[in-house]
C-alpha positions in Angstrom: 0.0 0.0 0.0 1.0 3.3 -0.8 -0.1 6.7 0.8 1.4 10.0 -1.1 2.1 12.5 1.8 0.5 15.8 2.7 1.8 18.2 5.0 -1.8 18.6 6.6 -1.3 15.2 7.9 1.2 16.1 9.9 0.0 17.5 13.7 2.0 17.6 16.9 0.4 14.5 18.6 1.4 11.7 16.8 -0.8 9.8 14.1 -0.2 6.1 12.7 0.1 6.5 9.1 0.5 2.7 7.8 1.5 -0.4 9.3 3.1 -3.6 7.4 3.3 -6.6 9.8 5.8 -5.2 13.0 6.6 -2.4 11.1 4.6 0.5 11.8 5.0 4.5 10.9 3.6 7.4 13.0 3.5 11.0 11.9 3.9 14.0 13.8 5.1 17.9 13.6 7.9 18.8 15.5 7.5 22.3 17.5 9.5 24.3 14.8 7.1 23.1 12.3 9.1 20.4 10.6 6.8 17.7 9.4 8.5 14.0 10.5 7.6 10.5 10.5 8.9 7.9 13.0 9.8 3.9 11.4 9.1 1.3 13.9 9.9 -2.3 14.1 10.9 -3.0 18.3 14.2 -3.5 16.9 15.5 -0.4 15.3 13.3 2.8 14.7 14.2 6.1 13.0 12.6 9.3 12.3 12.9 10.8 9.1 11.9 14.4 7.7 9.8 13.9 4.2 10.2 17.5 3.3 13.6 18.9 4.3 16.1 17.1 2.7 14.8 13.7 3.4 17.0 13.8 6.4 17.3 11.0 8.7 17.0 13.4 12.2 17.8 10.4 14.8 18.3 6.4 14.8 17.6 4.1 18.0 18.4 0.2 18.5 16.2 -1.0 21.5 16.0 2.0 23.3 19.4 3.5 23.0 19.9 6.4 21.1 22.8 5.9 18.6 22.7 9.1 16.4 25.0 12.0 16.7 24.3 14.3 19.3 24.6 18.3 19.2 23.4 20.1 22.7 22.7 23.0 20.3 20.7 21.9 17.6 18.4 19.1 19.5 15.1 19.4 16.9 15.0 20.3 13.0 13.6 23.4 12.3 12.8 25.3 9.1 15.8 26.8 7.6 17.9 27.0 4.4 21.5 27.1 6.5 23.1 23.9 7.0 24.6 25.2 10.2 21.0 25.6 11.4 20.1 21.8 11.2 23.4 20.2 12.0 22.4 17.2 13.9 21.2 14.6 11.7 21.6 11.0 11.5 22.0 11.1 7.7 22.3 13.8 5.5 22.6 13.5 1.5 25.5 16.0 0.0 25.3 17.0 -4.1 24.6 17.2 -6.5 25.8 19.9 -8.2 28.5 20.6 -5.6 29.7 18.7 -2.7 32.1 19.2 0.3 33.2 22.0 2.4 34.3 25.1 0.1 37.3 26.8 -0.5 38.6 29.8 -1.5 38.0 28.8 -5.2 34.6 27.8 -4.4 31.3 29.2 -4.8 28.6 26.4 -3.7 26.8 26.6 -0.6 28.4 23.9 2.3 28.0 20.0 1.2 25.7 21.4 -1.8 21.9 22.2 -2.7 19.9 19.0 -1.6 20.8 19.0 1.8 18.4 21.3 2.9 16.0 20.9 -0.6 12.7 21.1 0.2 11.0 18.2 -1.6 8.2 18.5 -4.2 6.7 15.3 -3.1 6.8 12.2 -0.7 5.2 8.9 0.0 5.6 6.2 2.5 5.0 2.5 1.3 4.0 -0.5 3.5 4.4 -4.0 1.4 6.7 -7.3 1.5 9.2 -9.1 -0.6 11.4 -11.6 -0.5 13.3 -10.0 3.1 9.6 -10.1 4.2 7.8 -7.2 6.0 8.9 -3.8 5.4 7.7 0.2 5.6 9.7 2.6 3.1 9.8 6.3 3.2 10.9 8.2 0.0 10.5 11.2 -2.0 11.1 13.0 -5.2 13.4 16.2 -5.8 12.9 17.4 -9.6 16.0 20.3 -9.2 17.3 22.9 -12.0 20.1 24.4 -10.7 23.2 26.6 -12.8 22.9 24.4 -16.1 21.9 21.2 -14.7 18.3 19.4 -14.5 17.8 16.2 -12.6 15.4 14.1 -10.3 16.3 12.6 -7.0 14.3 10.0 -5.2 15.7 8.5 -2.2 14.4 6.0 -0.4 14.6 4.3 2.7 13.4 0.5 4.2 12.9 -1.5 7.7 12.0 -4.5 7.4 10.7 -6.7 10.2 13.4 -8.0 12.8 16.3 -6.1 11.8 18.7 -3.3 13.1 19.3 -2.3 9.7 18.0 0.0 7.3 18.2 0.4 3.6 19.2 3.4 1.7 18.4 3.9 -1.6 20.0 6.8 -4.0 18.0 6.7 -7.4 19.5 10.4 -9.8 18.3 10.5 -12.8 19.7 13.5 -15.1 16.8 14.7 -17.1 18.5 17.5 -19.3 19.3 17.0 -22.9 22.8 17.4 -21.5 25.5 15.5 -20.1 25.2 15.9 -15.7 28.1 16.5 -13.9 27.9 15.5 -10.3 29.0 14.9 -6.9 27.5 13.3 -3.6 28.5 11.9 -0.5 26.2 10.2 2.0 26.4 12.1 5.5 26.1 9.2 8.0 26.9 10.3 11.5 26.8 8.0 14.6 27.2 8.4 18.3 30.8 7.6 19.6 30.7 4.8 22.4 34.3 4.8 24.3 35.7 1.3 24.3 34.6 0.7 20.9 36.8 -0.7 18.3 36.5 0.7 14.2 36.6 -2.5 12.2 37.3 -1.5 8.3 37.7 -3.1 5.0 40.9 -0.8 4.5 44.5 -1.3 5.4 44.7 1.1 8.6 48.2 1.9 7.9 47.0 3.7 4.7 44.7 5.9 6.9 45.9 9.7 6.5 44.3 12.4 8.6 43.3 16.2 6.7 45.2 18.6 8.2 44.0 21.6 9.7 45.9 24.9 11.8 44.9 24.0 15.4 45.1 23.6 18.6 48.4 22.3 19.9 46.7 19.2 21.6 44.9 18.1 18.2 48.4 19.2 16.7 49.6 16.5 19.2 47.3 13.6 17.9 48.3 14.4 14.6 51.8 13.5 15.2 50.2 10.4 17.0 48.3 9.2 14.0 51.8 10.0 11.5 53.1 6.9 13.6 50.2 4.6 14.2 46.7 5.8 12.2 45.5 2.4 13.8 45.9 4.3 17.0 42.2 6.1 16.3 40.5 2.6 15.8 40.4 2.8 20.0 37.7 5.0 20.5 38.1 7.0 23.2 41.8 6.7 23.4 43.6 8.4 25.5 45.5 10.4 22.9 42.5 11.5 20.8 41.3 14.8 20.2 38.6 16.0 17.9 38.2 18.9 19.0 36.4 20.7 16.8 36.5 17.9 14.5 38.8 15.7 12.4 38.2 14.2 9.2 40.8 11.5 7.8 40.9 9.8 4.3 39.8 5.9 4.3 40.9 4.2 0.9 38.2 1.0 0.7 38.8 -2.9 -0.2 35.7 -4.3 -1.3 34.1 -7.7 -1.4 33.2 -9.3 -5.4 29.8 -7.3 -4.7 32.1 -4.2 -4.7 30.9 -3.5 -1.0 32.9 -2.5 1.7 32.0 -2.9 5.3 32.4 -0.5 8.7 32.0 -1.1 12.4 31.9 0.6 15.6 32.6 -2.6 17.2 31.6 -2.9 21.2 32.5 -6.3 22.4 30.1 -8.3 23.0 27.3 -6.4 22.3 27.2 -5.4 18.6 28.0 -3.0 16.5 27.1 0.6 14.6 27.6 -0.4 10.9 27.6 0.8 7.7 27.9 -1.0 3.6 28.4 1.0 1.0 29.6 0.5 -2.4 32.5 1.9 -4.1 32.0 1.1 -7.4 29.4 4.3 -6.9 31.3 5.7 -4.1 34.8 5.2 -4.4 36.4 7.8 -1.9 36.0 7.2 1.8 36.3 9.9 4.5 36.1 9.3 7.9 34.4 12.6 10.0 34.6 13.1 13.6 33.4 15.1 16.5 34.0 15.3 20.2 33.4 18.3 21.7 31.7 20.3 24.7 28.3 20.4 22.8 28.8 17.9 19.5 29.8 14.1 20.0 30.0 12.3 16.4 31.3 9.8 14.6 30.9 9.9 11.0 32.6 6.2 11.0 32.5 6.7 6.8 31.2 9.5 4.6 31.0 7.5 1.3 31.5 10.0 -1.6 32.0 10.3 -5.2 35.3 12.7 -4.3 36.6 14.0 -1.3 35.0 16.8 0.8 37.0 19.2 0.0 34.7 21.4 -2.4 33.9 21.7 -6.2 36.9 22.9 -7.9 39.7 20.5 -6.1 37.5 17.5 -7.2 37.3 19.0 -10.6 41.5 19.0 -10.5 41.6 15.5 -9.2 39.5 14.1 -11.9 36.6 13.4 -9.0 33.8 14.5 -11.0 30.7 12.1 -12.4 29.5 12.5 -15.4 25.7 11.1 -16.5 24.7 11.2 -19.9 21.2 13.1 -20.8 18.7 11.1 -19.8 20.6 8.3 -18.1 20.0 7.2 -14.1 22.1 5.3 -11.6 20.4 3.4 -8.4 22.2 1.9 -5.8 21.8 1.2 -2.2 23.5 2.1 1.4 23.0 -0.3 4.3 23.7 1.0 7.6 22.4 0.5 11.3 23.2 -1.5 14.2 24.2 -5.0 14.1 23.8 -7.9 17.4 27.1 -9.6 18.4 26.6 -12.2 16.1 25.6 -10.7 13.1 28.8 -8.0 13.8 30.7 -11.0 14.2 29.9 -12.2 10.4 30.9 -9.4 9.1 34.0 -8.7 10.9 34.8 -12.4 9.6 33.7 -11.0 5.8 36.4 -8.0 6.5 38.9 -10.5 7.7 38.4 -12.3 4.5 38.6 -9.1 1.8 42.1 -7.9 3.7 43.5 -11.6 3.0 
């Protein structure tokens, strides 16, 4: 069953919308006016905003609350600044322009579909062959400079699962060629005593260096000795303070996935699969401050984050030819022991 959204049916108590088998989906309005619907299945639920951007605001396994967290920016609210609404769970980044800009530069922050208000959106409740499942999706039909396209992400929950899918579907609809650029802003909580668990050779891991404070200036000479050293979260060295982002070059499995934990012993995992056929550069983002704590344990991107006109020099730029589309699909959540377990041994098995 499918229900096209409207924004009148959307009201500060919540309302359930659909329901397919355990997976229900309430709607609600938060207090800044931000229409939002909440994906239940008693495993994993997340609340997602139809309208702005298609953000994923927060994600929760059993209870606990494994998003980002900013003490400044605790609900959505309506606003065309990216520094307004920092605090999502997931956050797309394109497509005309991607990254943080520099001097050269003249896009707004991470690009023009961050904050896009969307022309339409739907939620779906049906089953296939994974069984019971409630998607969320919605269609972006953007001109922008000399480029046309359509964007329709969507995301699933199935039934008895800690893990969501995330479908990118671009389509350029202009009679010329598209150049483009995303990168999928996926920002966990950091739990201290974690271990990150990659499909990369941690050796290889190089951080982006920024004019700081001498303590982060510190960790930096920490990392030029052992990058593997930031794999212990909450070491004793670390600081991210504001933030650090370091460069994650990706071995994939024959499905040209690669795989990413936040590994807690025993318990499970924050994970994420993304595949870099479509997304070949991998940058890791993260955030430990007074009032932000986040771990952007991979930012999968078509080019690094560093802005239009550097990814134009290092030959980062996709092209799609007039009328042509690319789909593909982002799994991420939170995995049990023994599913984390599985895929730590699938890691194992790609760094052979």
């Amino acid at each position: 069953m499918k229900l096209n959204l409207r924004r009148e049916d959307f009201n500060i108590v919540k309302t359930q919308l659909l329901k397919s088998g355990s997976v229900t989906v309430e709607a609600f309005k938060y207090e800044s006016g931000v229409e939002a619907l909440k994906v239940d299945n008693g495993i994993l639920s997340f609340i997602i905003l139809p309208y702005e951007g298609q953000q994923i605001w927060r994600l929760t396994y059993r209870g606990r609350e494994i998003s980002m967290q900013s003490k400044s920016v605790t609900i959505p609210v309506l606003s065309d600044s990216f520094g307004d609404c920092y605090s999502p769970f997931l956050m797309h980044c394109g497509f005309s322009a991607m990254g943080v800009p520099q001097s050269d530069d003249t896009h707004v922050p991470h690009g023009e579909i961050t904050m896009a208000v969307y022309d339409s959106a739907y939620v779906v409740g049906d089953n296939d062959e994974g069984g019971n499942y409630i998607a969320v999706g919605g269609i972006l039909d953007k001109t922008i400079e000399d480029k046309h396209y359509v964007f329709s992400p969507e995301v699933r929950l199935y039934e008895n699962t800690g893990v969501i899918k995330v479908y990118i579907n671009l389509k350029n609809v202009s009679d010329a060629p598209l150049d483009y650029m995303y990168l999928c802003h996926l920002n966990f909580r950091p739990f201290n005593g974690a271990k990150l668990i990659y499909s990369a050779d941690y050796s290889e891991v190089k951080p982006y260096y920024l004019n700081t404070c001498d303590k982060r200036d510190e960790y930096y000479k920490v990392l030029d000795k052992d990058p593997s050293i930031h794999n212990e979260v909450g070491n004793l060295s670390e600081c991210y303070d504001p933030e650090m982002c370091l460069k994650v070059k990706y071995e994939s499995d024959e499905n040209n996935y690669a795989y990413s934990l936040q590994y807690e012993e025993g318990k499970g995992g924050c994970y994420i699969a993304h595949p870099t056929n479509y997304l070949p550069e991998g940058i890791r983002w993260i955030s430990r401050t007074e009032s932000v704590d986040a771990m952007g344990l991979i930012l999968p991107a078509t080019a690094e984050h560093l802005g239009r006109e550097r990814a134009k020099r290092n030959g980062q730029i996709k092209v799609l030819a007039p009328n042509e589309s690319i789909s593909f699909k982002i799994e991420t959540g939170y995995l049990n022991n023994e599913e984390a377990l599985k895929v730590i041994e699938k890691i194992n098995k790609i760094m052979k």
